[in-house]
C-alpha positions as CSV (number, residue, x, y, z in Angstrom):
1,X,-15.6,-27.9,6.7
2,X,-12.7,-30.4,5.8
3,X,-13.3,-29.1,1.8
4,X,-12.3,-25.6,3.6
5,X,-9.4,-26.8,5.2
6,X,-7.7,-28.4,1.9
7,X,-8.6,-24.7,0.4
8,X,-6.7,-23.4,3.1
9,X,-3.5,-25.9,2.9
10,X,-3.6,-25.3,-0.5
11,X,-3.5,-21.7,-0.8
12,X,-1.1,-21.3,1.7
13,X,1.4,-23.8,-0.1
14,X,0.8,-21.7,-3.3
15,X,1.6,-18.4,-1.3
16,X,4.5,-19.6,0.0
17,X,5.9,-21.1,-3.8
18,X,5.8,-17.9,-4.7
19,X,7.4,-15.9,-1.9
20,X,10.3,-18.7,-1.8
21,X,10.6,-18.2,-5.6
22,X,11.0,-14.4,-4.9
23,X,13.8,-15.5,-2.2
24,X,15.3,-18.3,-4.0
25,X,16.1,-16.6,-7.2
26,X,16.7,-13.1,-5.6
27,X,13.4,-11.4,-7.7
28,X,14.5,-8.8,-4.9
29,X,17.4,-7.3,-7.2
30,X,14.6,-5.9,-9.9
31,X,13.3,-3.8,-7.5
32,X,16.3,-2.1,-6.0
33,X,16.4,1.8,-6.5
34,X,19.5,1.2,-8.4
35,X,17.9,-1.3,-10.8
36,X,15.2,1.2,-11.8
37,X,17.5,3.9,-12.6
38,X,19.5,1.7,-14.8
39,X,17.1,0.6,-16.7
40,X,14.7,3.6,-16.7
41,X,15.6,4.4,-20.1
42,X,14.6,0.7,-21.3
43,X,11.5,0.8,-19.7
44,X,10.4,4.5,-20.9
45,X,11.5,2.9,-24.6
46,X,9.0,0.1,-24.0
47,X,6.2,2.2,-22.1
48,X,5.9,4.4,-25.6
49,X,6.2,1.2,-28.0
50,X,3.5,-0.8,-25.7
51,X,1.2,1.3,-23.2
52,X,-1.2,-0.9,-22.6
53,X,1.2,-3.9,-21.9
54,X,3.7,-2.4,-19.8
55,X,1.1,-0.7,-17.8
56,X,-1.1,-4.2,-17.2
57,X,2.1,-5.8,-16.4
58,X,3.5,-3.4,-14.0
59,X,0.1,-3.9,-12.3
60,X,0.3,-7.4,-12.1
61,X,4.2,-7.4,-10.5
62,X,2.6,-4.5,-8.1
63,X,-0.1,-6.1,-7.0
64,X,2.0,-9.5,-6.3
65,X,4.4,-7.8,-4.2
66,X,1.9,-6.1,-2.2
67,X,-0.7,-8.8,-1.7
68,X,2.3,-11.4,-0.7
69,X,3.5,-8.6,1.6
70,X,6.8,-8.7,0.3
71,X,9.5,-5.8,0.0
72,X,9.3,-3.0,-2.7
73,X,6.4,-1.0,-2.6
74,X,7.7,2.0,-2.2
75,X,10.5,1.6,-4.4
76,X,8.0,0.3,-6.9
77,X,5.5,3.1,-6.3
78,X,8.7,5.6,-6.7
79,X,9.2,3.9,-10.4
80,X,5.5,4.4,-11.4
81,X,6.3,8.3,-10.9
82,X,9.8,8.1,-13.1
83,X,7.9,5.4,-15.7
84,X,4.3,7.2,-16.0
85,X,4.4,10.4,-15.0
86,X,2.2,11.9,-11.8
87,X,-1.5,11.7,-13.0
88,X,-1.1,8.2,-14.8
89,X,1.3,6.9,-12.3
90,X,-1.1,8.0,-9.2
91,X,-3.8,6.3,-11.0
92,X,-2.3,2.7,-11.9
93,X,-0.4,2.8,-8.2
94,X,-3.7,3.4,-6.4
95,X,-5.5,0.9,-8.0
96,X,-2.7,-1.6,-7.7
97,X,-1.7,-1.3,-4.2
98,X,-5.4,-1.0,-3.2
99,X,-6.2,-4.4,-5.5
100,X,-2.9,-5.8,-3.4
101,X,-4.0,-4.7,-0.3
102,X,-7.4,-6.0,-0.7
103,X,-5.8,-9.4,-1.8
104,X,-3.3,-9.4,1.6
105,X,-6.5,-8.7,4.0
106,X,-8.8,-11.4,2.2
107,X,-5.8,-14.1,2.6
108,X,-5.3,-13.2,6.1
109,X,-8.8,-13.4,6.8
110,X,-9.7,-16.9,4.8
111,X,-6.7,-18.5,6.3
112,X,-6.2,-17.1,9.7
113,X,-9.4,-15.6,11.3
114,X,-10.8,-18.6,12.7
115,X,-7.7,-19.8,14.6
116,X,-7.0,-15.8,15.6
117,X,-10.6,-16.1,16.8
118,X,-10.7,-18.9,18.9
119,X,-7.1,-18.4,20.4
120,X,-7.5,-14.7,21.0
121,X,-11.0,-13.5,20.3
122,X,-11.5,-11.0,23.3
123,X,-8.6,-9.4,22.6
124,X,-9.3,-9.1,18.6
125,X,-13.2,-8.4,20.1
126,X,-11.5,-4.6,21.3
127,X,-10.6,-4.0,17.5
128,X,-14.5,-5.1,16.6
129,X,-15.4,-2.8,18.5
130,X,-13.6,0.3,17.7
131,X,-14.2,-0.7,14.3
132,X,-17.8,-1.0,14.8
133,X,-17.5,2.4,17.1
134,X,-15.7,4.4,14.2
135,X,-16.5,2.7,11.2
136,X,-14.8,3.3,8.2
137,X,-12.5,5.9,10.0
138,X,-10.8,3.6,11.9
139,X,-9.2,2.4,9.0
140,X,-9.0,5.3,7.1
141,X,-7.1,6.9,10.1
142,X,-4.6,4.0,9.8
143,X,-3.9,4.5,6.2
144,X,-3.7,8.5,6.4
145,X,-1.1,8.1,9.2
146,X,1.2,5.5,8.5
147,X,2.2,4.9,12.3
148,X,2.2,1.2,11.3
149,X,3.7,-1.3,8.1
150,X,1.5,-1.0,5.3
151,X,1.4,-5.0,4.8
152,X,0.5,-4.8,8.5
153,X,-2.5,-2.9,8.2
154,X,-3.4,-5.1,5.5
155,X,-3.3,-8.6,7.7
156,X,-4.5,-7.0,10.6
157,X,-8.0,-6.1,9.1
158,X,-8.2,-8.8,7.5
159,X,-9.1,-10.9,11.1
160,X,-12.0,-7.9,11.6
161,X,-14.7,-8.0,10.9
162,X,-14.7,-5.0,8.4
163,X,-16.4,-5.7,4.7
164,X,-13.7,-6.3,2.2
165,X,-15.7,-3.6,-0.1
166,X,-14.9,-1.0,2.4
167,X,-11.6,-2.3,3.0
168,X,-11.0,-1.3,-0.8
169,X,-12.5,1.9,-1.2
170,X,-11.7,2.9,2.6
171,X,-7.7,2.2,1.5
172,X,-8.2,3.6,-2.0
173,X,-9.1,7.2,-0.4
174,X,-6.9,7.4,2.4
175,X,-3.8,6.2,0.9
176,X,-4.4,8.9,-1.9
177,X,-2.5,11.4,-0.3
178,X,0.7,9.4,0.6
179,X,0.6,7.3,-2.4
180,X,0.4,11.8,-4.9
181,X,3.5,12.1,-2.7
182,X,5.3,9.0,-3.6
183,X,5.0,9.0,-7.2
184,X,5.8,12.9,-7.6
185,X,9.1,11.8,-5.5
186,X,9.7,9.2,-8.1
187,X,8.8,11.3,-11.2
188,X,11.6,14.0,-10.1
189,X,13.7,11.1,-9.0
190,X,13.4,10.2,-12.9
191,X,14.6,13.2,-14.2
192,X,18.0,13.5,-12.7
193,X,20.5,12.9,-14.7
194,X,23.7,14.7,-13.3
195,X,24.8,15.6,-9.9
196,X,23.1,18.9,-10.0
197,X,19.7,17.7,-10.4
198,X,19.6,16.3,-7.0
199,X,19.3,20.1,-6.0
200,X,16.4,20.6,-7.9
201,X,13.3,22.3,-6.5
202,X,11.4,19.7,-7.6
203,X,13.2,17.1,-6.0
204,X,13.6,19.0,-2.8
205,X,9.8,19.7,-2.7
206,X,9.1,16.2,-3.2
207,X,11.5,15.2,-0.1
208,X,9.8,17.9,1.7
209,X,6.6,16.6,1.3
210,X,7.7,12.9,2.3
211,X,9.2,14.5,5.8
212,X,6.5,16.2,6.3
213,X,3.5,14.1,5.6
214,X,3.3,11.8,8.5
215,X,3.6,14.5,10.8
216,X,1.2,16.8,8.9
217,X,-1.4,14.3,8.4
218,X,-1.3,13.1,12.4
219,X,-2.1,16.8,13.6
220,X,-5.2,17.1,11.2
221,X,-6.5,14.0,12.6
222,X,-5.5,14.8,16.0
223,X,-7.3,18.3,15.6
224,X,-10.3,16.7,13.9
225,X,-10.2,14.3,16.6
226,X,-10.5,17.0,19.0
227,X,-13.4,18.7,17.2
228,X,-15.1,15.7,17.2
229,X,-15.4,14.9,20.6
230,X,-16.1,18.5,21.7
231,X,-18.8,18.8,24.1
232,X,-21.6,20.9,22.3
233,X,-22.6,24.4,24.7
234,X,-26.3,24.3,24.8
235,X,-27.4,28.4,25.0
């Protein structure tokens, strides 16, 4: 028990090293809008020169950011589109921000789940249970509306009870859709290079689609919803 609690101290004291790091040395700057379209040409240059190695360590940086829960995954997720194109970019972004979120929901739940237990267990018993009630969907709800912070949604299930296996996979499918949307925004995002591309169709459709998602997605599940709890007419 007390080897558990050093684990704890320890981990959390490594955590936070790194997001004061981040902080301290403003780490925030490379991962500013601006900063990826000034150096997109650099990083295209190195991504043809060293596949492999640009793509592990974007991976790494990715998954950092979203396992400490810190700002710039969607700015990050908008460069994979620019940097790797749609299909290779969907692929290393899902991966990496479902490895991330994996990460974020285990920390939560090694460090915090026992004191969230004990101080507020019948409440966090109500999530259990819809959880237990809805399985799988419950989550995969969460992640196909994004009513709430993605690093949110990562903490939070991390005090369930929910298997980290299904966490991943769970996350993995229902962030899919959002995550096509994102990196098709940022692959037209990296191809303007004058005024006049802002008015591309491809760039329109992709702002389209990030308008229109949230509220898109939330009336299929509302209308599956409603199928689901149908009453059934027996003839």
């Amino acid at each position: 028990m007390q080897s558990k609690y050093v684990q704890k101290i320890v981990l959390v004291l490594a955590l936070s090293a790194l997001v004061g790091v981040f902080f301290l040395f403003d780490l925030g700057q490379y991962l500013s809008l601006d900063y990826i379209k000034d150096s997109q040409q650099r990083f295209q240059t190195l991504y043809v020169e060293k596949t492999a190695k640009v793509i592990a360590v974007y991976m790494v940086v990715y998954i950092l950011v979203t396992s400490l829960s810190l700002p710039g995954a969607a700015i990050m997720t908008l460069a994979g589109g620019a940097l790797f194109g749609l299909v290779v970019g969907t692929v290393v972004v899902s991966f990496a921000s479902t490895i991330g979120a994996t990460l974020a929901c285990f920390v939560s739940r090694f460090v915090l789940q026992d004191w969230v237990q004990r101080r507020f267990g019948q409440r966090l018993d109500t999530i259990n249970q819809g959880i237990a009630r809805e399985g799988a969907f419950y989550l995969f709800t969460l992640r196909l509306v994004p009513l709430f912070p993605f690093w949110m949604i990562n903490l939070v299930m991390g005090l369930t009870r929910m298997k980290l296996r299904t966490f991943f996979w769970v996350s993995q499918v229902g962030m899919l859709p959002g995550t096509l949307v994102y990196v098709n925004a940022g692959r037209e995002l990296g191809r303007i290079d004058s005024l006049g591309g802002i008015l591309s169709p491809g760039l329109i459709f992709s702002f389209v689609l990030l308008g229109t998602f949230p509220l898109a997605t939330k009336k299929i599940m509302a209308w599956y919803r409603a199928r689901q709890n149908k009453p059934t007419i027996v003839t």
